[in-house]
C-alpha positions in Angstrom: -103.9 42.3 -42.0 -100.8 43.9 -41.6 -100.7 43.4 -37.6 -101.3 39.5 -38.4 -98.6 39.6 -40.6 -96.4 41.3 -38.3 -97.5 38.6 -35.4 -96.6 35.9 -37.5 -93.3 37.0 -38.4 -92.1 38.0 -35.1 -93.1 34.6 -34.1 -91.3 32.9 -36.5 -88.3 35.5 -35.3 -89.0 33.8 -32.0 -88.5 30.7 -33.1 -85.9 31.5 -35.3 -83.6 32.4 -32.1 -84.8 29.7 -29.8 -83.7 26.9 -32.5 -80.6 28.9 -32.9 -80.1 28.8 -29.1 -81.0 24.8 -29.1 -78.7 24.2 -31.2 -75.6 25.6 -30.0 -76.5 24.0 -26.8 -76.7 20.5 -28.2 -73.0 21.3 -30.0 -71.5 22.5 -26.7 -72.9 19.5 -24.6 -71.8 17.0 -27.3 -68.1 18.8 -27.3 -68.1 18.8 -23.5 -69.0 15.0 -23.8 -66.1 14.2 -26.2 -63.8 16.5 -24.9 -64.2 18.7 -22.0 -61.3 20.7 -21.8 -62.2 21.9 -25.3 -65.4 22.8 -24.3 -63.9 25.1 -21.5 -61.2 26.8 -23.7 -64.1 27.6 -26.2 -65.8 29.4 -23.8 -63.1 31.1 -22.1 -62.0 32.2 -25.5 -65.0 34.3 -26.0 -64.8 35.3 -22.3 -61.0 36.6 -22.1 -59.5 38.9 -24.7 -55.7 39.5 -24.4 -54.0 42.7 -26.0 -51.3 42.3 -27.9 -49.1 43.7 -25.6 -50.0 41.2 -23.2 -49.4 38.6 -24.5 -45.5 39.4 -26.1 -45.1 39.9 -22.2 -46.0 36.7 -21.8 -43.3 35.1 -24.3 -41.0 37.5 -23.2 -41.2 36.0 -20.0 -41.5 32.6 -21.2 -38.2 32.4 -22.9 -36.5 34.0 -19.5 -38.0 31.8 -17.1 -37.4 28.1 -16.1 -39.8 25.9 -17.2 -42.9 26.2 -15.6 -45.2 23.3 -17.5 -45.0 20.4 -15.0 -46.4 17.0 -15.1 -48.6 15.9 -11.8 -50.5 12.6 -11.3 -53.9 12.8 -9.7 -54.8 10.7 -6.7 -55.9 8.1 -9.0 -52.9 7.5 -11.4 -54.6 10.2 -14.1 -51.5 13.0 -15.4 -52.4 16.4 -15.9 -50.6 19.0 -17.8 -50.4 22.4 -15.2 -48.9 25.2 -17.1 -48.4 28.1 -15.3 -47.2 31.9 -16.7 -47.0 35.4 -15.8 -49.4 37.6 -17.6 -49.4 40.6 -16.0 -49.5 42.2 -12.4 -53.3 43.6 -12.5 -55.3 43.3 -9.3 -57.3 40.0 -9.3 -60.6 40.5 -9.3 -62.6 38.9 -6.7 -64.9 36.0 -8.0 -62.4 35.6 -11.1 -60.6 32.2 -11.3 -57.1 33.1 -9.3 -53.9 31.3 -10.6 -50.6 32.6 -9.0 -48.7 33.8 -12.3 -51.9 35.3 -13.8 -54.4 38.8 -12.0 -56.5 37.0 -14.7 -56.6 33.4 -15.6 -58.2 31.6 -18.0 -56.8 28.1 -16.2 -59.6 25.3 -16.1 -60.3 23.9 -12.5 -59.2 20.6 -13.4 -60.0 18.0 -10.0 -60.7 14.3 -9.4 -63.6 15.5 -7.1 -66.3 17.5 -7.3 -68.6 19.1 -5.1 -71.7 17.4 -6.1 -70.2 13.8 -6.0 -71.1 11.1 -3.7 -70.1 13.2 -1.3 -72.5 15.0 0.5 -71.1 18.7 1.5 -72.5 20.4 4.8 -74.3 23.5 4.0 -73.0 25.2 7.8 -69.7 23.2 7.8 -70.7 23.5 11.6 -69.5 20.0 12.5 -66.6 19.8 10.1 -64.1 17.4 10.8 -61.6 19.6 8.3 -58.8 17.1 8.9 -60.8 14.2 7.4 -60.6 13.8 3.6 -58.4 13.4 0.4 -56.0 15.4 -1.7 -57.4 16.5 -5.0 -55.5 17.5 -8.4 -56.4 21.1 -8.7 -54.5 23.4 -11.9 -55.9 26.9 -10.0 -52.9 26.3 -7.6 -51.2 27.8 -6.5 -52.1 31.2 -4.6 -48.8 33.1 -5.3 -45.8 33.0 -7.5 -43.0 31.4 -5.3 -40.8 33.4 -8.3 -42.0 36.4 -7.4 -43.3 36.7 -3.4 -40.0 38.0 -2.5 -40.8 40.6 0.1 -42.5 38.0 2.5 -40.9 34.3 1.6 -37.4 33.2 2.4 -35.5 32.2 -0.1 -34.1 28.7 1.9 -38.1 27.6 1.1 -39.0 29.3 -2.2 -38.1 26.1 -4.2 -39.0 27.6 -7.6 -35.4 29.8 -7.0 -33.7 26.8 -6.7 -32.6 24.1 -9.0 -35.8 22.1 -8.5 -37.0 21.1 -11.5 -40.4 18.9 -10.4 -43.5 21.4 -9.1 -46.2 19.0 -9.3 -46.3 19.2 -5.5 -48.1 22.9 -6.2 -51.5 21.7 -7.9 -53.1 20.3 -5.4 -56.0 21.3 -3.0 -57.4 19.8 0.2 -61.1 18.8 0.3 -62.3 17.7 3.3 -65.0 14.9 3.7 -68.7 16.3 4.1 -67.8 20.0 4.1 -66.9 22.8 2.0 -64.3 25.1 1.9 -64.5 28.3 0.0 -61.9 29.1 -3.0 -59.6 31.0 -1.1 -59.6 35.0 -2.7 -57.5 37.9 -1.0 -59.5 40.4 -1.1 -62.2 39.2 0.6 -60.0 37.5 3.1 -58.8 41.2 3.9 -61.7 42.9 4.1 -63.0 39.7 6.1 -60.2 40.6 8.3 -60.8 44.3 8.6 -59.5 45.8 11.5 -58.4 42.1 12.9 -54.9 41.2 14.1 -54.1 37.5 13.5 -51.1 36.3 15.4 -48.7 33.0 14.4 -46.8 31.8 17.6 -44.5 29.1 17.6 -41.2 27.5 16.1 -39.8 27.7 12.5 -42.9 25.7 10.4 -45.2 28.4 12.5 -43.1 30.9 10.2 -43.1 28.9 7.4 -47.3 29.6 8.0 -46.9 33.4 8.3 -44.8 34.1 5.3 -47.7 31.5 3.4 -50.3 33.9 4.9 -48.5 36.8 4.0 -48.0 35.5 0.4 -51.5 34.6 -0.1 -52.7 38.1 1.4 -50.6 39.8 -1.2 -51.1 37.3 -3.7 -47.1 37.5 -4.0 -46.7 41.0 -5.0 -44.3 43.5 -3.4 -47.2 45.5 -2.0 -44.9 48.4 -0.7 -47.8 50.0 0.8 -47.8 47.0 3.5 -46.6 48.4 6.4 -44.2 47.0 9.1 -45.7 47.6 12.1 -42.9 45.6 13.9 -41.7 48.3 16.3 -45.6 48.7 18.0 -44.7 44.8 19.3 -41.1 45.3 19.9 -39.7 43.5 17.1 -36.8 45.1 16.1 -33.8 42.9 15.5 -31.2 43.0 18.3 -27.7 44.2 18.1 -25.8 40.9 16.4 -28.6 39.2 16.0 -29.2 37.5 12.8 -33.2 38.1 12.7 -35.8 40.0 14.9 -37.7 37.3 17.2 -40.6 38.4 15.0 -42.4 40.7 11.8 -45.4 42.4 12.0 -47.1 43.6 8.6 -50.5 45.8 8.1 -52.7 46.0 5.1 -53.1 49.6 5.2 -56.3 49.4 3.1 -58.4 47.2 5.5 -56.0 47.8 8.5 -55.7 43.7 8.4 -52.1 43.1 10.8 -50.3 39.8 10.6 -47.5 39.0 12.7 -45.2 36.2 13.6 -43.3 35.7 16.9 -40.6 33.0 17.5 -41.1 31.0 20.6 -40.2 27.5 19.4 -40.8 25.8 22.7 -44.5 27.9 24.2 -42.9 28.3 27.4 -41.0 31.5 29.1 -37.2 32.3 28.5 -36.0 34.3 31.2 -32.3 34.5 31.3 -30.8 33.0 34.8 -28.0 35.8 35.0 -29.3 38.6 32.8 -26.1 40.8 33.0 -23.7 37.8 31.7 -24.7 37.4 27.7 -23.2 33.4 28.5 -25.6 32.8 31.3 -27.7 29.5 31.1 -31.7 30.3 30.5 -34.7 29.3 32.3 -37.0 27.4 30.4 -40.4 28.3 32.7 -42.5 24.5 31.5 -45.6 26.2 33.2 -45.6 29.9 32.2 -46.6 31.0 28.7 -44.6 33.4 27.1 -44.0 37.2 27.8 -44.9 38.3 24.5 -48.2 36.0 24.4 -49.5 37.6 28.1 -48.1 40.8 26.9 -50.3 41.3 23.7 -52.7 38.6 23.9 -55.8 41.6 24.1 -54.7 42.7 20.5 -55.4 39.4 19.0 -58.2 38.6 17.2 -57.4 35.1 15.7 -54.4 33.4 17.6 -52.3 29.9 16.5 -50.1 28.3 18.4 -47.5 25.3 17.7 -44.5 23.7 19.3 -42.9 20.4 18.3 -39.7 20.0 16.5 -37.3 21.7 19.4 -38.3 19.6 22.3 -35.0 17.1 22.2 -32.0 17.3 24.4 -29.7 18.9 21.8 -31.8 21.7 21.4 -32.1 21.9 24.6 -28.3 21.9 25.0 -27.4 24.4 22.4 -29.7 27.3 23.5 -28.6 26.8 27.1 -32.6 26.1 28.1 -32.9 24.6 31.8 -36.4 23.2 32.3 -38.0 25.0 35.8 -41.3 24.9 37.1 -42.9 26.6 39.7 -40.0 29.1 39.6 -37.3 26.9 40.4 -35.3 24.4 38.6 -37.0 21.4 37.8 -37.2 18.7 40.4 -39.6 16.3 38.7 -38.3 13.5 37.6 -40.6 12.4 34.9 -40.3 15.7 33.3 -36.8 15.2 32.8 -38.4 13.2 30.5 -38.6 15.3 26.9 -42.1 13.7 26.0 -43.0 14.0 29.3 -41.7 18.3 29.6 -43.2 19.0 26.1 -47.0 17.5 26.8 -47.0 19.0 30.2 -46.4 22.6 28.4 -48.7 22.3 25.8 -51.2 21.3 28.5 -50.0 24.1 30.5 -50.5 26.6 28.0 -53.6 25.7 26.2 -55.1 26.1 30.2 -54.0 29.4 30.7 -55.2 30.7 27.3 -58.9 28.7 27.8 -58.1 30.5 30.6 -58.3 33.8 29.2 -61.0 33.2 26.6 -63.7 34.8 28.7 -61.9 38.2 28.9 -61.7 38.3 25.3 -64.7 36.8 23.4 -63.5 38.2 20.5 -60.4 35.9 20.1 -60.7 32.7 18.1 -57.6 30.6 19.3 -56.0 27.6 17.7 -53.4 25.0 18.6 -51.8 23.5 14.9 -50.7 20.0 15.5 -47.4 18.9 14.7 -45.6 19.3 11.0 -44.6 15.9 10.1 -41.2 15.0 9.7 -40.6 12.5 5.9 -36.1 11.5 6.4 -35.7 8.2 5.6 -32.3 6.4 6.0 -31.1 8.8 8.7 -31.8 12.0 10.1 -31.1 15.2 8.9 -27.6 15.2 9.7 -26.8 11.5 9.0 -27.6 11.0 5.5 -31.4 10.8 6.2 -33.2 11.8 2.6 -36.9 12.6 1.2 -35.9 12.5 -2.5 -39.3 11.3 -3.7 -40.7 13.7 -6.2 -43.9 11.8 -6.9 -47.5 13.2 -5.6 -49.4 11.0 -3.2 -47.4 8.0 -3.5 -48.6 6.9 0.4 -52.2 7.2 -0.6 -54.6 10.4 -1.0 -57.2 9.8 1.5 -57.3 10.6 5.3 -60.1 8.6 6.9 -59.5 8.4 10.7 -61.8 10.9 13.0 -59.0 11.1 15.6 -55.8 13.5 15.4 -52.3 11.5 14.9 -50.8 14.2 17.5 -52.4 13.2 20.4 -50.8 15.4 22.7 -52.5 18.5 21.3 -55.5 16.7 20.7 -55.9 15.6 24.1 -54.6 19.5 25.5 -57.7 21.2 23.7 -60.1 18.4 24.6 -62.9 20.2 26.8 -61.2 23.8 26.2 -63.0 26.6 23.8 -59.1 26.5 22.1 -59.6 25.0 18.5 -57.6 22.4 17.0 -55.8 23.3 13.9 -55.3 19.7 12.8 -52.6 19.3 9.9 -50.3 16.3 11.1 -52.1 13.2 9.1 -52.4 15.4 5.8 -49.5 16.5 5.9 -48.1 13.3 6.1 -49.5 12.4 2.7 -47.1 14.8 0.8 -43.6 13.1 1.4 -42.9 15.0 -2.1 -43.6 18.8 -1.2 -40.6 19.0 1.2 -37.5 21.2 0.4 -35.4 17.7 0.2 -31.7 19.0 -1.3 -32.8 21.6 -3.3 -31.6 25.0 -1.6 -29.9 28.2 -3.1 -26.6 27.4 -2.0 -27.1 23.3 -1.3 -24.6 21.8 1.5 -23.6 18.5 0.2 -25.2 15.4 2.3 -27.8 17.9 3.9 -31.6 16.9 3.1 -34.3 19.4 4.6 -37.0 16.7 5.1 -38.8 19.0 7.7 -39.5 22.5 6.0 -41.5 22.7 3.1 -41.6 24.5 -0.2 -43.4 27.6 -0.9 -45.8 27.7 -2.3 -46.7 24.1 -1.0 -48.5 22.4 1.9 -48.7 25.4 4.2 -50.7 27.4 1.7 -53.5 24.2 2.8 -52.7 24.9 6.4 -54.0 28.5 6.2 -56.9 27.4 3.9 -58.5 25.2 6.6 -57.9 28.0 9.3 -59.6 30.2 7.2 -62.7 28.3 7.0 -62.6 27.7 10.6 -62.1 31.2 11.5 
């Protein structure tokens, strides 16, 4: 009798907890119905528990700091409120949601698409076109604290220093058409890169991608135990020089290097009179550079761009007379600055397909071109980019062709990999460092660099995935 009685009673127990259970589950679908966000901060209230301490740190630093809370409208015309604090310096944890003021974040992904929409998403990415898709509100943005990555960003691009007011520009993420690309975590980006070298070669928006990389591989921290491993390359910064041609940093910890080298054009400098510091310097169209050749074998992920110095008055002020074959140049449709800068590219992406087969190990990329957003003049004539509003030329890339066709057409047929960024970029008009500097020059509108953090951050998120 009694073990009937006990049956019956743990049943009802049974029951007890799986009504219990139902129930909560209807209340939390019906709040997520009425109001989502609700819903989420529910949940993460049970999930995150904030000393004391913690959080009077966090007031502390609100009534310090500019305003953070900025306003940004979704591709469809929907406004979000992206609210964005320091908590505390604590390692992130990899799989936890990752916000750049917070090791731990209890920010909602908030996102006009999701994965499981119309959209079907490639399970092997294989046949990715990554260039190919829309720009998507996202609140986890961005990576790093452009108050706080010091070490690694200059301050002419960290527009949260300056007396910007408008950061909208910083919630939003890429997501490509058909494919998936995985939240972006540093930790397991470094110990994906274990024992890897990746290499940024190009002009000044190729350094603009390396400090990103090296701010999203910190997650904007100080990180003294980052090493500079500059001097192994022959980076050191020459005597009355105002910067080294390059940096080189190593992640002690997964022995992850990163480096940047300055070669704004992709071709050779070779001084015609080496002994007089005046002398006029060969621009070699047809010979990669020394450094390249030189330490190409150490590289294990390689990207290249070139773009923005390829006009006569660059030309002119560095002194750079085009020569191929040795000599100065002869031909007369390379005099031609379209005509010099698509025969280089072309010259260089062959020599490194080139080289490909000597070291399977290299993954090598060619960006496409940064775009370019004056208006009413150039950047010296008054030309402007004062728009502060997200996406106002559309969110959407459809075309399956590159808009730089010169570097499409380069790594056509060649096992170098295109890093296309031009037609997204072009979308984000908004996201440039426009007038806002640290010590502003009246008249003077950067409408070429961006702010950081901003639309490089994307740049290294799709070489990521492509790695």
């Amino acid at each position: 009798m009694m073990k009937g009685c006990n049956f019956h009673i743990l049943k009802g127990t049974h029951v007890s907890v799986a009504l219990l259970t139902l129930g909560f589950v209807t209340i939390m679908l019906w709040a997520w119905e009425k109001n989502p966000l609700l819903a989420t901060l529910l949940l993460a209230q049970q999930s995150f528990r904030f000393p004391s301490s913690v959080f009077l740190l966090h007031l502390e630093f609100l009534a310090d700091a500019p305003n953070n809370s900025s306003v940004s409208r979704s591709p469809k015309g929907h406004t979000e409120e992206v609210n964005k604090s320091i908590l505390t310096k604590e390692a992130e944890r990899p799989g936890e949601h990752r916000n750049a003021y917070s090791s731990t974040s209890i920010t909602t992904f908030t996102s006009e698409v999701k994965d499981n929409d119309a959209e079907e998403l490639s399970s092997t990415n294989a046949d990715c076109n990554y260039a190919k898709g829309r720009w998507v509100a996202d609140s986890r943005q961005p990576f790093y604290s452009g108050i706080g990555c010091k070490r690694w960003l200059s301050g002419m691009w960290a527009c949260r220093l300056t007396q910007r007011t408008d950061f909208s520009f910083e919630a939003y993420r890429w997501q490509p058409k058909n494919c998936k690309i995985s939240e972006f975590e540093r930790f397991a980006f470094l110990r994906r890169m274990q024992d890897k070298t990746i290499a940024f070669i190009g002009d000044s928006l190729g350094r603009q991608q390396f400090q990103s990389m090296m701010c999203m591989a910190s997650g904007g921290e100080d990180s003294p135990e980052v090493e500079d491993a500059a001097r192994e390359y022959g980076l050191v910064k020459p005597h009355g020089a105002k910067r080294p041609d390059g940096w080189v940093y190593r992640f002690p910890n997964t022995n992850t290097t990163i480096l940047y080298y300055w070669s704004a054009s992709l071709s050779d400098l070779e001084p015609i009179n080496s002994i007089d510091p005046a002398s006029d310097v060969a621009m070699h169209l047809d010979r990669p550079p020394s450094f390249l050749r030189r330490f190409l074998h150490r590289f294990d992920v390689l990207v290249l761009n070139t773009g923005h110095h390829w006009n006569r008055g660059k030309l002119a002020a560095n002194r750079w007379v085009m020569h191929v074959d040795g000599k100065p140049n002869e031909n007369k449709e390379l005099e031609d600055i379209r005509n010099a800068k698509n025969f280089t590219v072309h010259s260089v992406v062959r020599w490194l397909d080139s080289q490909l087969l000597s070291h399977p190990r290299l993954k090598a990329f060619f960006r496409t071109i940064s775009p370019r957003h004056f208006h009413n003049g150039d950047w010296n004539t008054g030309g402007t980019c004062n728009n502060t509003v997200p996406l106002t030329g559309g969110s959407e890339v459809s075309q399956d062709e590159s808009s730089d066709k010169v570097v499409e057409s380069a790594v056509r047929g060649t096992k170098v990999k295109i890093l296309d960024i031009t037609a997204i970029s072009e979308l984000r008009d908004e996201a440039h460092v426009s007038d806002s500097s640290i010590r502003p020059t009246q008249g003077i509108n950067d409408c070429l660099h961006w702010c950081l953090p901003g639309v490089p951050d994307t740049w290294n998120e799709l070489l990521i995935a492509q790695i």
